[in-house]
C-alpha positions in Angstrom: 61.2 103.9 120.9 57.6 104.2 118.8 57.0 100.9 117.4 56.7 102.4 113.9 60.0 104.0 114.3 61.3 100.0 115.2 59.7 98.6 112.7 61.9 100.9 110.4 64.7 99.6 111.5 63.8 96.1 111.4 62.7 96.7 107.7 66.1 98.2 107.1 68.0 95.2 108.7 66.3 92.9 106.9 67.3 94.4 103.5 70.6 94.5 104.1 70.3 90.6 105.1 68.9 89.7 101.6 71.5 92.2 99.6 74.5 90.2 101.3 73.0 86.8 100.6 72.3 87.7 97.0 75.6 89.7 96.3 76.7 86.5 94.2 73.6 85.6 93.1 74.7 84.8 89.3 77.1 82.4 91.3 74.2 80.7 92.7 72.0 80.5 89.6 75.2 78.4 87.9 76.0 76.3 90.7 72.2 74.7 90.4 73.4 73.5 86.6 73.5 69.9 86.1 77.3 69.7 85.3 78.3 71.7 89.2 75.8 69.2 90.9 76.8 66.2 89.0 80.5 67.0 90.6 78.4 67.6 94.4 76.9 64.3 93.7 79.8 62.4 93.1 81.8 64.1 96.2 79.0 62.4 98.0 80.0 59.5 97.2 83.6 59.3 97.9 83.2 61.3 101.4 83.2 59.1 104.1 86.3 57.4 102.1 88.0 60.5 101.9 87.3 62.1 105.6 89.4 59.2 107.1 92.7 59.6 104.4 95.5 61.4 105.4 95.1 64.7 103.1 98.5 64.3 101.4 98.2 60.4 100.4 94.8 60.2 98.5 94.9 58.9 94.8 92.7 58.1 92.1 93.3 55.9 89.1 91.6 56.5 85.7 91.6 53.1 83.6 91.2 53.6 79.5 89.1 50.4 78.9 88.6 51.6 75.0 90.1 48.5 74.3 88.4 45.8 76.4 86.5 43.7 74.1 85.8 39.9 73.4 87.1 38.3 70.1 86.1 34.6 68.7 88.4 32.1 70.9 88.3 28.4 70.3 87.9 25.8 73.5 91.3 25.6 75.4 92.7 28.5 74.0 93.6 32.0 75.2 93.0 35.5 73.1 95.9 37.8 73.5 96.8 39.3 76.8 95.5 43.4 77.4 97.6 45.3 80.5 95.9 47.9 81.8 97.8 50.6 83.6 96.0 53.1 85.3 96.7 56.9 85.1 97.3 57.5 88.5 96.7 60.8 90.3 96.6 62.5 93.5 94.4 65.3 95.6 95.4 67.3 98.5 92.6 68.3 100.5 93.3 71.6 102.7 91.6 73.0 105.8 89.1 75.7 104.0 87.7 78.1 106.8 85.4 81.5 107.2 85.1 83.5 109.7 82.5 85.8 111.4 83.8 87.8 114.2 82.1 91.3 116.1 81.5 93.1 118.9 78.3 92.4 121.4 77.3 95.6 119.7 77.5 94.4 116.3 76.4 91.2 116.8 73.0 93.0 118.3 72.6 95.1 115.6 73.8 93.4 112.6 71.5 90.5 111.0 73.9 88.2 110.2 75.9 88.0 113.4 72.5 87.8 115.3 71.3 84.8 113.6 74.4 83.0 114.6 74.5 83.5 118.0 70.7 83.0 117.9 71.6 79.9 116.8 74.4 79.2 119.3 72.2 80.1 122.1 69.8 77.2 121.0 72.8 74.8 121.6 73.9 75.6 125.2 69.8 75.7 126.2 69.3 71.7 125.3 66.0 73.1 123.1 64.2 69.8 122.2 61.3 71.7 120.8 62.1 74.8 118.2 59.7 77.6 117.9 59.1 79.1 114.3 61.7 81.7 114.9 64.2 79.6 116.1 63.4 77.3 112.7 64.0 80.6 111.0 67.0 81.4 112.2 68.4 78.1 111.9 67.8 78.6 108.7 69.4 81.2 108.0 72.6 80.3 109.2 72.9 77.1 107.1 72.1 79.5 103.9 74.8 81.7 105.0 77.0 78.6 105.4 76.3 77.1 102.2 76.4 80.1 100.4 80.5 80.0 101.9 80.5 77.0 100.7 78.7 77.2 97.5 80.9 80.8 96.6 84.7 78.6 97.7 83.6 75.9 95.0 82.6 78.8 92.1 86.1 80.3 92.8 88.1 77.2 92.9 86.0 76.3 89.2 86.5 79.9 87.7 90.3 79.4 89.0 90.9 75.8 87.7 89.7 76.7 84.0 93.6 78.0 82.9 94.9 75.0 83.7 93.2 73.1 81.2 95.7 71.5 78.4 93.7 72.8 75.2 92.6 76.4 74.4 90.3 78.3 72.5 90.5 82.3 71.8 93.0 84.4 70.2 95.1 86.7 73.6 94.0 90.3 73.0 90.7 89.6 70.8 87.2 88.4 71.9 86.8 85.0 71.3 84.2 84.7 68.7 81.2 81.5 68.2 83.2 79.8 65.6 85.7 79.4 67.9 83.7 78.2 70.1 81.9 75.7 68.2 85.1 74.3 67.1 86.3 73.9 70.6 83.3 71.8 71.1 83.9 69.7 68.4 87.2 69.0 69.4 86.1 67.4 72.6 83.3 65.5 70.9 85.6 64.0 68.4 88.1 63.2 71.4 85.2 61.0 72.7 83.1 63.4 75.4 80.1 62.9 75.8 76.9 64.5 77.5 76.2 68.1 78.1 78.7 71.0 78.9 78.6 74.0 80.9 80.8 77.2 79.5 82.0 79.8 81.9 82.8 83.0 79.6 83.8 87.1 80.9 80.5 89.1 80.9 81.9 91.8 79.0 83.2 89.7 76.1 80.0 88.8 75.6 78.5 90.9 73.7 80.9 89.9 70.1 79.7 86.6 70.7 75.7 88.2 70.2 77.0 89.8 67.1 78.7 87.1 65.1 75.2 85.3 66.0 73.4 87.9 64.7 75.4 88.9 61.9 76.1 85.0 60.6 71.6 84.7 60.4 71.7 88.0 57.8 68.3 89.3 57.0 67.3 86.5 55.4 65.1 82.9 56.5 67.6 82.4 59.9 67.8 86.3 61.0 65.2 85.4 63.2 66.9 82.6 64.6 69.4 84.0 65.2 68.3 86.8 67.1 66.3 84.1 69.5 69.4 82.8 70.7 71.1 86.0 71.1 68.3 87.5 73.5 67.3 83.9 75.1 67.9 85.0 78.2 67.0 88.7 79.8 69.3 88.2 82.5 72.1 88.1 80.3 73.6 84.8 82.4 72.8 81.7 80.9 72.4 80.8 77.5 71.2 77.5 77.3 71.3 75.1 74.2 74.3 77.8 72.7 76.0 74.7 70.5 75.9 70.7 70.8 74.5 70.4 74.3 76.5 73.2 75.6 74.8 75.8 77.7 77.2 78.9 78.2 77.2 81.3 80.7 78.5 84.6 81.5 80.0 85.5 84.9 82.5 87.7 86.3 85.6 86.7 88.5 87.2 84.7 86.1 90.9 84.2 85.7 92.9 87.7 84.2 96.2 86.9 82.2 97.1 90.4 81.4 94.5 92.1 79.0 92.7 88.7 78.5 90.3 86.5 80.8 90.5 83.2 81.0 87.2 80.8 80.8 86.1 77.2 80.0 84.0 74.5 79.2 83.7 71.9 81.0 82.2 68.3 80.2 81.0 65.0 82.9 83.9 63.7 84.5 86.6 67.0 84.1 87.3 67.5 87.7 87.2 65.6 91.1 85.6 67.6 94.0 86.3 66.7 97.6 84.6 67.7 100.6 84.5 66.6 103.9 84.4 67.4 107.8 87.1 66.2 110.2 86.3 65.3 113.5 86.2 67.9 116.2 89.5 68.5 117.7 89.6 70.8 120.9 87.2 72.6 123.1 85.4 74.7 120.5 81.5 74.7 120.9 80.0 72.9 117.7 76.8 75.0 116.8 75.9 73.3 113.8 77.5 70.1 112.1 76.8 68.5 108.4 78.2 66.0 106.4 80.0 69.1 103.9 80.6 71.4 106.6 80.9 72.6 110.7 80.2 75.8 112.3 82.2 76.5 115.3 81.7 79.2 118.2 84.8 80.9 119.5 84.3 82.8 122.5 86.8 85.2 124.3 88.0 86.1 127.4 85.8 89.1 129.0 83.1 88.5 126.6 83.7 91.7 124.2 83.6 89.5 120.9 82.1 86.8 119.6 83.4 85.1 116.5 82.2 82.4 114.5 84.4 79.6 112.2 82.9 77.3 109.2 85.5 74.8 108.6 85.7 72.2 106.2 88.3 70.1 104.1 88.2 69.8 100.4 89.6 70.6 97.0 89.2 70.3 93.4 91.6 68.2 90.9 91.1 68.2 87.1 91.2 64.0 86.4 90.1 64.4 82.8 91.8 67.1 80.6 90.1 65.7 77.4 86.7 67.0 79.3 87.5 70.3 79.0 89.2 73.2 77.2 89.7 77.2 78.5 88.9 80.2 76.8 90.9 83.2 76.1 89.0 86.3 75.7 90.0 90.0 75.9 88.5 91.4 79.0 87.8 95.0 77.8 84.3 95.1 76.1 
C-alpha cells in the first residue's frame, strides 16, 4: 500500500480513538470538581480497610457531637452525663466489571483493542526498559480504564440523586432559581457547610437563564444578570450560581415520567468505595492499580481476545441533610 494512502488510515484511526474517549466528555469536565474528588479522596483513605471486609458486613457510624461541650464544674464533681449513639449504617460493595472483547481482525484494526493487547504483549515479554511507543500505549489503556471508571461513578451520582429525603421543583414544570436558592438555604440553615455542586437536565436549563434575566429588568442589575446567564459558552458549568453553589447541566439524569430528577450535593453527602480484590485464578493481570485491574482472557484456538477491568465499589448516601434532588420537566 502507498504510504500516503496508510497514512490515511492511520489518521482515520486515530480520530475515531479521540471521539470515543471524549463521547462523555461533559462527564469528565464535572468529575474534576472539587465536591467528586473530595469523595475520590476520602475513598482513599478508607481502601485498604475496605479491600479486606467481607462486602456484605461493612458499617460506618455518623456521631452528632453538636452537643459536646465543657460547662463550669467545681473540684470533685461531675457535669451531667452525654450518651452518644451513633447512626449506624452499612455499604455493600459489588464486583463492577467492563469488558473488551474482538476478533484478531478487529483487534488489528481497531485503536482501542490494539492498545490493549499492545499492552498485554509488554507483560508476557519481561520489558524492563519501555520505548516511547510502548509509554504511549500504556497510556492509553489506563485513560480508557479510568474513563470506565470515572463514567461508573458519574452514573451511580446522577442515579443516587432521587433518593435524597428533601426536594426541590414542582413534577411537570421547570424548576425555576427561586427554587433553587431556597433549596440552598434550606441546607445552610440545617447546618451544611462549604461549597456545593448541582447536577440539573440540560434542557431545563434554559428557564433557569430566563428567570435570571428577567428578575435583573433593564435597569442597574440587567447587566448582571446577563453575566451569570452566559458565564459559561459551553453551556456546562455555571460556577458561583447561589451561596457557593456551582451548577451544572448534564444529561443522563434520572427520568420519573415527564420529569428528570437532579441534585445538589454538599461535603460529606455520600460514601464512595473502591477497591481491588486479590487475583483469584489463572487470568493474566496486564495492568493493576490501587482503584482498579485489567485482566486478559484468552480463548481456545486464538480467534478472540477479550479484555476485563474489574473492580469493587459503591456509593451510599451517609448524610441526607447534605443534599436535596431536583424535579424538573424534561421537555425544554
Amino acid at each position: 500500500m502507498p504510504i500516503g494512502s496508510a497514512g490515511l488510515v492511520d489518521a482515520t484511526a486515530t480520530k475515531l480513538l479521540f471521539e470515543r474517549i471524549s463521547a462523555r466528555q461533559t462527564d469528565a469536565e464535572i468529575a474534576e470538581h472539587p465536591i467528586i474528588q473530595g469523595i475520590l479522596q476520602e475513598t482513599q483513605a478508607y481502601r485498604d480497610l475496605t479491600k479486606a471486609a467481607n462486602a456484605t458486613a461493612i458499617q460506618y457510624g455518623d456521631i452528632d457531637l453538636a452537643t459536646a461541650t465543657a460547662t463550669a464544674t467545681a473540684e470533685g464533681l461531675l457535669p451531667g452525663a452525654t450518651t452518644y449513639t451513633p447512626a449506624v449504617g452499612t455499604f455493600a460493595p459489588a464486583r463492577q466489571a467492563a469488558y473488551w472483547l474482538a476478533s484478531d481482525e478487529e483487534a488489528g484494526n481497531t485503536p482501542a483493542l490494539d492498545v490493549l493487547s499492545q499492552v498485554a504483549g509488554l507483560k508476557y515479554s519481561g520489558v524492563s526498559r519501555l520505548t516511547p511507543g510502548s509509554a504511549g500505549a500504556i497510556a492509553q489503556v489506563v485513560a480508557m480504564c479510568q474513563a470506565v471508571q470515572r463514567n461508573w461513578l458519574m452514573d451511580q451520582i446522577k442515579g443516587v440523586m432521587s433518593s435524597f429525603t428533601t426536594s426541590v421543583g414542582t413534577p411537570g414544570s421547570h424548576v425555576t432559581k427561586a427554587q433553587l436558592e431556597a433549596g440552598i438555604k434550606a441546607r445552610r440553615d440545617a447546618g451544611v457547610r462549604g461549597g456545593g455542586l448541582g447536577l440539573i437536565h440540560r434542557t431545563s436549563w434554559s428557564s433557569v437563564e430566563t428567570e435570571i434575566v428577567t428578575a435583573g429588568g433593564v435597569g442597574a442589575n440587567s447587566r448582571l444578570a446577563l453575566s451569570m446567564a452566559d458565564r459559561s459558552r459551553e453551556d456546562t458549568l455555571y460556577p458561583g450560581f447561589y451561596s457557593g453553589v456551582d451548577m451544572a447541566v448534564i444529561t443522563g439524569l434520572s427520568p420519573v415520567g415527564a420529569d428528570t430528577i437532579g441534585g445538589v450535593l454538599f461535603p460529606g453527602c455520600l460514601h464512595l468505595d473502591i477497591h481491588v480484590k486479590e487475583a483469584v485464578g489463572t487470568r493474566r493481570v496486564v495492568m493493576e492499580t490501587p482503584f482498579w485491574v485489567l485482566y486478559e482472557l484468552a480463548y481456545a484456538g486464538g480467534s478472540q481476545q477479550g479484555f476485563e477491568l474489574v473492580f469493587h465499589a459503591c456509593t451510599e448516601i451517609v448524610r441526607n441533610a447534605a443534599a436535596f434532588k431536583i424535579t424538573s420537566k424534561t421537555a425544554a
